[in-house]
N, CA, C and O atoms as a GROMACS GRO file, in nm:
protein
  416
    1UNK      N    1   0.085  -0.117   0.000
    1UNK     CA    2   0.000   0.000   0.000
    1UNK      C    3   0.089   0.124   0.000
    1UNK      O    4   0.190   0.137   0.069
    2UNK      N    5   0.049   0.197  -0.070
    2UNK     CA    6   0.151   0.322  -0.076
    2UNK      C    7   0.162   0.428   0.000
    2UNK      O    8   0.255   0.508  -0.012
    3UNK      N    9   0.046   0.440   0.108
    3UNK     CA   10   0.058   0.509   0.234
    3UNK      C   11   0.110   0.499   0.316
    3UNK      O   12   0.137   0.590   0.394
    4UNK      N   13   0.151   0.357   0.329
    4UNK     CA   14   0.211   0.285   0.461
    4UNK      C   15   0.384   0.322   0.401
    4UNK      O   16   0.437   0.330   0.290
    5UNK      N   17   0.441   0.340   0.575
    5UNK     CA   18   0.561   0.306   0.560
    5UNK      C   19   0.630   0.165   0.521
    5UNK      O   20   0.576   0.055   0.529
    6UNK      N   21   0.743   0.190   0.483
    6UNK     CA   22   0.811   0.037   0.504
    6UNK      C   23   0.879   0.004   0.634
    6UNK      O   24   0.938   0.091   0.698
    7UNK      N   25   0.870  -0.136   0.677
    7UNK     CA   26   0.890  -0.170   0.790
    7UNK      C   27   0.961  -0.297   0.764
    7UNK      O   28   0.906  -0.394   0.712
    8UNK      N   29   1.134  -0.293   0.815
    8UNK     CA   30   1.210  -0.338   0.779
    8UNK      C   31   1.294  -0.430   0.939
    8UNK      O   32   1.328  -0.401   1.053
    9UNK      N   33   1.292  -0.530   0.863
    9UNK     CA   34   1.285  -0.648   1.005
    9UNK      C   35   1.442  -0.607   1.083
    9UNK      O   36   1.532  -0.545   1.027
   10UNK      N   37   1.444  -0.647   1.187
   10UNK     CA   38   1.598  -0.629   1.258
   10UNK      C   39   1.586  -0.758   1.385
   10UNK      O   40   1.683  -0.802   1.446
   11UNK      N   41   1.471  -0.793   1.400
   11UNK     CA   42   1.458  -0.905   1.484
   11UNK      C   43   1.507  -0.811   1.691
   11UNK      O   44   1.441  -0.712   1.723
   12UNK      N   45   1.591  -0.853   1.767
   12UNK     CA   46   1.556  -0.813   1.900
   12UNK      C   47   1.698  -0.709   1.883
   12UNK      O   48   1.781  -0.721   1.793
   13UNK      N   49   1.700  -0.620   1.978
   13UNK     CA   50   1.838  -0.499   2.010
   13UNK      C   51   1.892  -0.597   2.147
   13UNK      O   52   1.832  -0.624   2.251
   14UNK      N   53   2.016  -0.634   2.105
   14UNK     CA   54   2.101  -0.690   2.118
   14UNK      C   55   2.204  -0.571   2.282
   14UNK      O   56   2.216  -0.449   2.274
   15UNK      N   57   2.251  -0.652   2.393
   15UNK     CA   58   2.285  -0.569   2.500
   15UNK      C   59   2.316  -0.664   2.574
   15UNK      O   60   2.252  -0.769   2.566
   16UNK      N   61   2.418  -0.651   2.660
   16UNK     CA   62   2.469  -0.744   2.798
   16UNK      C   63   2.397  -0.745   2.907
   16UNK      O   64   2.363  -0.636   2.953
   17UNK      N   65   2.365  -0.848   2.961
   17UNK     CA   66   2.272  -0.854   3.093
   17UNK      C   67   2.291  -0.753   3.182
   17UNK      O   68   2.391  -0.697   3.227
   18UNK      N   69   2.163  -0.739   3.199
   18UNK     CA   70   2.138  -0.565   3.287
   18UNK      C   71   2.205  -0.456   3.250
   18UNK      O   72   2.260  -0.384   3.333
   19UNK      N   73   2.208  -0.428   3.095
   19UNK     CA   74   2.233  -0.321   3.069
   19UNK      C   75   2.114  -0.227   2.942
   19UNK      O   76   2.133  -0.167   2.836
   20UNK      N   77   2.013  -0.254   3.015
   20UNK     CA   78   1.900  -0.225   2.958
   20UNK      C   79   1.807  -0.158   3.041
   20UNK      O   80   1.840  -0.142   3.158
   21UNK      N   81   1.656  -0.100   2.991
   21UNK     CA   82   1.582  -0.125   3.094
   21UNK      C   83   1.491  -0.221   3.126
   21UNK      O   84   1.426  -0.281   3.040
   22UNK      N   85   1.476  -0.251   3.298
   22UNK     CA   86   1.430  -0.401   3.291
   22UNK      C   87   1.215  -0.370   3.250
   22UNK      O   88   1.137  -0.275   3.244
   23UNK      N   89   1.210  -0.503   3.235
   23UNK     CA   90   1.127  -0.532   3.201
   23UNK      C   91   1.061  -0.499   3.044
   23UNK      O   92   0.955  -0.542   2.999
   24UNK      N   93   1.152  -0.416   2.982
   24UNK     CA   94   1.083  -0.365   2.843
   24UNK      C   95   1.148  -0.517   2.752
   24UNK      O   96   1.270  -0.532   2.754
   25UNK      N   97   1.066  -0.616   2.680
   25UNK     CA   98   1.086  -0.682   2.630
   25UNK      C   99   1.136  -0.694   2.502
   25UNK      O  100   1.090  -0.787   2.436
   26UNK      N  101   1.206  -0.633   2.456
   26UNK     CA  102   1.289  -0.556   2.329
   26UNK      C  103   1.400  -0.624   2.324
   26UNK      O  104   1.424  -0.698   2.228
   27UNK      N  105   1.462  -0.614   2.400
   27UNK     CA  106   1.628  -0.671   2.407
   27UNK      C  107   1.661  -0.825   2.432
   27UNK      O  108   1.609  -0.906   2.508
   28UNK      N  109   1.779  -0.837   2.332
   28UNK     CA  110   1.840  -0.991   2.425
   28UNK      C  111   1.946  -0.966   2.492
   28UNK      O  112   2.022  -0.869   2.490
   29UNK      N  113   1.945  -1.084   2.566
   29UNK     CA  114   2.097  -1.055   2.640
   29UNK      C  115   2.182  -1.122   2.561
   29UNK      O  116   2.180  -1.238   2.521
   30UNK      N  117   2.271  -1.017   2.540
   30UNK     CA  118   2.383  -1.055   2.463
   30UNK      C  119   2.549  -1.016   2.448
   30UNK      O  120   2.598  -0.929   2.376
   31UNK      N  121   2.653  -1.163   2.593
   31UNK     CA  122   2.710  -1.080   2.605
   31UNK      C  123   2.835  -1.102   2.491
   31UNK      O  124   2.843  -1.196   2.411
   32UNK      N  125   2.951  -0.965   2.510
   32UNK     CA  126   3.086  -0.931   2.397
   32UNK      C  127   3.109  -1.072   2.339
   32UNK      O  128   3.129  -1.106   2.223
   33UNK      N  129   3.100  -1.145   2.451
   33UNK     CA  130   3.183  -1.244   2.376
   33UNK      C  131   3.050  -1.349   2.288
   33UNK      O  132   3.075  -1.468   2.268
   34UNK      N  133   2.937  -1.298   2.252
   34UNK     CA  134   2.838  -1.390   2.211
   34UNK      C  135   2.790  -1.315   2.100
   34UNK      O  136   2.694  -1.360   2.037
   35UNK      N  137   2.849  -1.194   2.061
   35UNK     CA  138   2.777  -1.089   1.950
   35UNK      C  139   2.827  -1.111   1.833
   35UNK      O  140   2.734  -1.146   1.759
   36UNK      N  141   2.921  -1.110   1.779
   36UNK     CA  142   2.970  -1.161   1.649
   36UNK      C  143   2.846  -1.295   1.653
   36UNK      O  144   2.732  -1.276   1.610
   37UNK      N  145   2.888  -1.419   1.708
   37UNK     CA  146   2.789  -1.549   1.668
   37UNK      C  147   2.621  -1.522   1.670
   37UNK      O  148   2.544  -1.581   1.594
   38UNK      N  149   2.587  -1.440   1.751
   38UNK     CA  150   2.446  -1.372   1.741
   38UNK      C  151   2.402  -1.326   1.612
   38UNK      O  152   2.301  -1.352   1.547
   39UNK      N  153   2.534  -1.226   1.585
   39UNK     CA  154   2.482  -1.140   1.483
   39UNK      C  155   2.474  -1.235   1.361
   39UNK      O  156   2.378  -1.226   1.285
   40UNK      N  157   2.583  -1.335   1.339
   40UNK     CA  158   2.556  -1.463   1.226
   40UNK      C  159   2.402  -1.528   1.213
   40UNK      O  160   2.325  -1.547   1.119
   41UNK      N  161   2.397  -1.554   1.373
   41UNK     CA  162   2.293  -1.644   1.371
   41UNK      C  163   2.154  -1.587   1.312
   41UNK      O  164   2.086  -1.640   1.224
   42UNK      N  165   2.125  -1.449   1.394
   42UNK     CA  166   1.971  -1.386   1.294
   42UNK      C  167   2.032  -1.330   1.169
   42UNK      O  168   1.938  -1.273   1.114
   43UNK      N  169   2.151  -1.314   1.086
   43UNK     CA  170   2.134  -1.269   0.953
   43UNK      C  171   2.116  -1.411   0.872
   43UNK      O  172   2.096  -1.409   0.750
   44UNK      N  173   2.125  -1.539   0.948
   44UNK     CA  174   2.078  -1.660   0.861
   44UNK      C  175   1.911  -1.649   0.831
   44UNK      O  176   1.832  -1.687   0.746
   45UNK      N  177   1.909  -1.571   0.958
   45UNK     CA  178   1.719  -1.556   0.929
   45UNK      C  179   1.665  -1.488   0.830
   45UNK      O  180   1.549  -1.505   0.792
   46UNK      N  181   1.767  -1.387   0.771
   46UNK     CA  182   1.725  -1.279   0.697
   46UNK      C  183   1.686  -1.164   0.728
   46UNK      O  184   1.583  -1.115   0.680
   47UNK      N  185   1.760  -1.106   0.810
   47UNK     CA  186   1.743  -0.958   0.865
   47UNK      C  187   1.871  -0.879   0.768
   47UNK      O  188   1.983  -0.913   0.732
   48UNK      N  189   1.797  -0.770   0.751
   48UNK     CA  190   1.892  -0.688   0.687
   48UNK      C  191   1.962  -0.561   0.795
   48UNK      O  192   2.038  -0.487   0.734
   49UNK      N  193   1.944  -0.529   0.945
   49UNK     CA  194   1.964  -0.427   1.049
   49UNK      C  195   1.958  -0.545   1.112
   49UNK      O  196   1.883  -0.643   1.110
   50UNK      N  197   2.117  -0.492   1.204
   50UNK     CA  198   2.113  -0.527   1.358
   50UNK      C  199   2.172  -0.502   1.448
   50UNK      O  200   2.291  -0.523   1.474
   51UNK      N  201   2.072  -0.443   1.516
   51UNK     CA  202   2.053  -0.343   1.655
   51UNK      C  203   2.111  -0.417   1.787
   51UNK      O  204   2.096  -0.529   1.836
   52UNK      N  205   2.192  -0.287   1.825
   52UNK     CA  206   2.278  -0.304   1.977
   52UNK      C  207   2.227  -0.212   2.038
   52UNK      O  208   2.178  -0.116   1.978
   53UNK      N  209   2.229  -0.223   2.165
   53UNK     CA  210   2.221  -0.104   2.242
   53UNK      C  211   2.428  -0.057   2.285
   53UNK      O  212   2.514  -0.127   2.340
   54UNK      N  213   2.436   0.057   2.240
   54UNK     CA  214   2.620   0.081   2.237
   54UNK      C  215   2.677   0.085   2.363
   54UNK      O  216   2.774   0.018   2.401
   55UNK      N  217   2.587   0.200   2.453
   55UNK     CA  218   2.623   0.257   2.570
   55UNK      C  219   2.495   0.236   2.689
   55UNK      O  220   2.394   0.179   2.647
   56UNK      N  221   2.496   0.268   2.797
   56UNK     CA  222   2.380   0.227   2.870
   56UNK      C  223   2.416   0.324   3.020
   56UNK      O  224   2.520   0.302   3.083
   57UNK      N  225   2.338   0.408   3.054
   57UNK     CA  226   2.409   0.473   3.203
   57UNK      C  227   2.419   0.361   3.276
   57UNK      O  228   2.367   0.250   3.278
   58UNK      N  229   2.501   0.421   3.338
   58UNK     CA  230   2.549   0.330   3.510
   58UNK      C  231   2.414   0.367   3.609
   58UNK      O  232   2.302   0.403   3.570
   59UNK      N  233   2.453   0.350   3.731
   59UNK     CA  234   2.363   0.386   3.853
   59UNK      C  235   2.309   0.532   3.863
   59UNK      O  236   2.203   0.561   3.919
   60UNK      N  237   2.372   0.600   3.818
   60UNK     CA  238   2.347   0.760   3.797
   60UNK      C  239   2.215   0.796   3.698
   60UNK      O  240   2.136   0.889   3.714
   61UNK      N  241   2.214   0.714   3.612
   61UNK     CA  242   2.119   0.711   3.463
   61UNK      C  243   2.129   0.793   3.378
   61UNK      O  244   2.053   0.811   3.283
   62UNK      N  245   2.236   0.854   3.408
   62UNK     CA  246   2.243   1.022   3.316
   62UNK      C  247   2.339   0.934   3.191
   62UNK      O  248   2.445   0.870   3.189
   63UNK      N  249   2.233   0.972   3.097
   63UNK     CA  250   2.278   0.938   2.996
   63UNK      C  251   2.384   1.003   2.931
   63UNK      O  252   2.486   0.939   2.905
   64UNK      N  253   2.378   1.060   2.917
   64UNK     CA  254   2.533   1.132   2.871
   64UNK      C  255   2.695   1.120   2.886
   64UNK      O  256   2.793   1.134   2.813
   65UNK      N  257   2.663   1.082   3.036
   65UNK     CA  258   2.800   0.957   3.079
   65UNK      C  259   2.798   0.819   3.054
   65UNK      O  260   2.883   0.744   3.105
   66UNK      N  261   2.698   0.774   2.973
   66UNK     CA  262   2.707   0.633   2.958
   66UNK      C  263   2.788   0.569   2.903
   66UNK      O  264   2.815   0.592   2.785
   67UNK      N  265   2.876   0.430   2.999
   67UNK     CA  266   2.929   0.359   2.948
   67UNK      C  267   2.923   0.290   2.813
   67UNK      O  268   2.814   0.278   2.758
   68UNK      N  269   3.052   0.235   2.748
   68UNK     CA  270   2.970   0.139   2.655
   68UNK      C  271   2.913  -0.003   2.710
   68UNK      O  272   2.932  -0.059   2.818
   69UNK      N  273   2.849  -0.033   2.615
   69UNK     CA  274   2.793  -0.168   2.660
   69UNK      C  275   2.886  -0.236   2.570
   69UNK      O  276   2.889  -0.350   2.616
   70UNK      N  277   2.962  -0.233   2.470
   70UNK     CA  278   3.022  -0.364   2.391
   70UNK      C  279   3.173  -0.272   2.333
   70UNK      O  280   3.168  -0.159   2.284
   71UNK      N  281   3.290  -0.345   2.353
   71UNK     CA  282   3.426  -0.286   2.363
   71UNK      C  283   3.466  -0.262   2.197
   71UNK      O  284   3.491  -0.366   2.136
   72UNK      N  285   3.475  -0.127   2.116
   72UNK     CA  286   3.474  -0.143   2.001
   72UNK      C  287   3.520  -0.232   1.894
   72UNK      O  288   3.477  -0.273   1.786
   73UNK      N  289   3.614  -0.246   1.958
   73UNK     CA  290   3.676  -0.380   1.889
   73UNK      C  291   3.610  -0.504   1.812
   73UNK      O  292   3.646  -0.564   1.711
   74UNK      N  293   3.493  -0.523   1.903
   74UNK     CA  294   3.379  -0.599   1.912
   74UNK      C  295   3.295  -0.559   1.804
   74UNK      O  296   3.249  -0.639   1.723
   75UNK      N  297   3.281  -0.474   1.802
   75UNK     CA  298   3.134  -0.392   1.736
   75UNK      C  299   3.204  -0.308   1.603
   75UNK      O  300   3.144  -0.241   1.520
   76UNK      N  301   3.324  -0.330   1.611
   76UNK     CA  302   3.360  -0.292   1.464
   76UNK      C  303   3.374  -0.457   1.413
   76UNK      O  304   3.322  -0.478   1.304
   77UNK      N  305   3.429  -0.559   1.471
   77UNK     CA  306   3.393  -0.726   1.406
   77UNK      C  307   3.257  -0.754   1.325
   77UNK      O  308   3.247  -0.805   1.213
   78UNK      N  309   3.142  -0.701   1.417
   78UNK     CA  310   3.025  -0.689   1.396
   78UNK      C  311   2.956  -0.606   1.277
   78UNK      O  312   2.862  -0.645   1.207
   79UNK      N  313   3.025  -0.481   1.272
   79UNK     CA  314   3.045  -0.385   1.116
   79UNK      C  315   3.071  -0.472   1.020
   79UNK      O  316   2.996  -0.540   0.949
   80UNK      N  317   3.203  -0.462   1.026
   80UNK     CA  318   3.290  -0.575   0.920
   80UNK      C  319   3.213  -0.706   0.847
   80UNK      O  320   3.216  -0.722   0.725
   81UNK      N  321   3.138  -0.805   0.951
   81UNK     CA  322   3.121  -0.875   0.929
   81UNK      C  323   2.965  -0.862   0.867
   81UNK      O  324   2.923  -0.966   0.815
   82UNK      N  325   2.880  -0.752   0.866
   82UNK     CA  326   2.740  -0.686   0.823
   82UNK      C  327   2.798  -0.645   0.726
   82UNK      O  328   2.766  -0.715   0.631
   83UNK      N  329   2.881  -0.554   0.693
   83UNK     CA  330   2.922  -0.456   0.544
   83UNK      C  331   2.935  -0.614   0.435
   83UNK      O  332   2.896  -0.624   0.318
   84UNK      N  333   3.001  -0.722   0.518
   84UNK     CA  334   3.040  -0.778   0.399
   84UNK      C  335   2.908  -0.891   0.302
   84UNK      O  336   2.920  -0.941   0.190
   85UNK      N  337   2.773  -0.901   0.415
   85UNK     CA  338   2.694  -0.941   0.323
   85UNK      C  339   2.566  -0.861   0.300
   85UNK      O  340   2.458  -0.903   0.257
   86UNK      N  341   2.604  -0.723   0.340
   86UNK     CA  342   2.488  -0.658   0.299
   86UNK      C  343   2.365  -0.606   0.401
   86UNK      O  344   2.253  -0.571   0.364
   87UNK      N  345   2.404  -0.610   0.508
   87UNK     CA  346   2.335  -0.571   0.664
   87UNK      C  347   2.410  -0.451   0.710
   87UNK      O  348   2.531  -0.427   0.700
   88UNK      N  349   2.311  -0.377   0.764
   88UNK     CA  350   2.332  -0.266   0.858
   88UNK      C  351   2.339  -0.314   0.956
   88UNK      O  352   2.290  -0.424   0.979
   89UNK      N  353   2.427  -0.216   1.074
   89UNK     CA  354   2.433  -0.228   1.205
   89UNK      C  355   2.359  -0.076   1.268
   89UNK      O  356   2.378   0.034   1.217
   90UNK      N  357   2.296  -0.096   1.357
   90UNK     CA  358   2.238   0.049   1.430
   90UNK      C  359   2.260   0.036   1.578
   90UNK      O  360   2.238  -0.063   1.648
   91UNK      N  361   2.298   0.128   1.607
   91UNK     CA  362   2.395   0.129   1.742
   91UNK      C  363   2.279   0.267   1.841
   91UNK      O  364   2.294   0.386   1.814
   92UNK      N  365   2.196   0.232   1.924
   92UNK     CA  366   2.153   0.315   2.048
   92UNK      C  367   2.287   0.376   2.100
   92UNK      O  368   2.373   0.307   2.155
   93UNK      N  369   2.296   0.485   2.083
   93UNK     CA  370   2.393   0.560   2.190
   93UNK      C  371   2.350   0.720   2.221
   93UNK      O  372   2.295   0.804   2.151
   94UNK      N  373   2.403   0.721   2.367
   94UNK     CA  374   2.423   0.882   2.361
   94UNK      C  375   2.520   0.970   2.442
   94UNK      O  376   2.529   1.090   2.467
   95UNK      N  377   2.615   0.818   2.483
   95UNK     CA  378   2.727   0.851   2.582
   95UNK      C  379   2.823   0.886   2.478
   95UNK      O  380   2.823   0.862   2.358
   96UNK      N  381   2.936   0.973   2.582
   96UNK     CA  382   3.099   1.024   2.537
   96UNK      C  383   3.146   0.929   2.470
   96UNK      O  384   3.269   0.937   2.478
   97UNK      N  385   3.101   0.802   2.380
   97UNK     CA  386   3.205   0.711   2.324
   97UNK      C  387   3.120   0.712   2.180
   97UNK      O  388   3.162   0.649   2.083
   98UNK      N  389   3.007   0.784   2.176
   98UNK     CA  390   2.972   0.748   2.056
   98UNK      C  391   3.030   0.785   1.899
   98UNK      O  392   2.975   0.740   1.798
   99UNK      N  393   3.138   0.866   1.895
   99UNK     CA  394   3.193   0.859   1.765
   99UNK      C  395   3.307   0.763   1.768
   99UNK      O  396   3.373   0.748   1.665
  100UNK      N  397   3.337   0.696   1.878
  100UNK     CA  398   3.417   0.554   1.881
  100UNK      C  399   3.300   0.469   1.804
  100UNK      O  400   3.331   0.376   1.730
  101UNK      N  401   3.192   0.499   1.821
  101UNK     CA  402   3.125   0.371   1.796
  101UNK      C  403   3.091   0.389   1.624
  101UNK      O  404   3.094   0.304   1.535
  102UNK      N  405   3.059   0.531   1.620
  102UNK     CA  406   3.028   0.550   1.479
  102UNK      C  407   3.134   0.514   1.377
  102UNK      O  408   3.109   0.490   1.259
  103UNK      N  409   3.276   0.513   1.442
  103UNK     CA  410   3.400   0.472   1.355
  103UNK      C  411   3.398   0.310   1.354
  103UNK      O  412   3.451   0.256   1.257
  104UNK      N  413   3.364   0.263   1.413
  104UNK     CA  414   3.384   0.115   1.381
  104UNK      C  415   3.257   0.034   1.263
  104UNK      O  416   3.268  -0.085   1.233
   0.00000   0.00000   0.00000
């Protein structure tokens, strides 16, 4: 229908245990060392986006100091390995590391 937007699958936003907020059913837990094989596993499904949460506040909640949630290193593997069959990566951030994150 030509009114409607398009709505383009990404399957769950991807984040390390308790670094979310609880109870919103959106996220998996997913930790550094399980994201590369994650991210394989739903692009077998056929997702073309896939969503991390980057950074996440600490106890404070102020977002703006938020840690990252996944060590770039990681999440540029995760780039790399999306650029090369044709998937986006989209990264939640709004902490001091996010043009680390936008470079990877």
């Amino acid at each position: 229908m030509p009114d409607l937007p398009d709505v383009l699958l990404s399957g769950w936003i991807h984040v390390p245990e308790g670094r979310f907020f609880p109870g919103i059913d959106i996220s998996k837990a997913t930790s550094p060392e399980q994201l590369l094989a994650r991210f394989e596993e739903v692009v077998a499904h056929g997702v073309k986006w896939f969503k991390i949460i980057a950074d996440f506040p600490g106890t404070d909640m102020n977002l703006f100091t938020a840690p990252l949630t996944y060590p770039v290193e990681i999440v540029r593997q995760v780039v790399e390995a999306a650029h090369a069959v044709g998937v986006r990566v989209l990264a939640h951030s709004t902490g001091p590391d996010v043009g680390a994150i936008i470079e990877a």
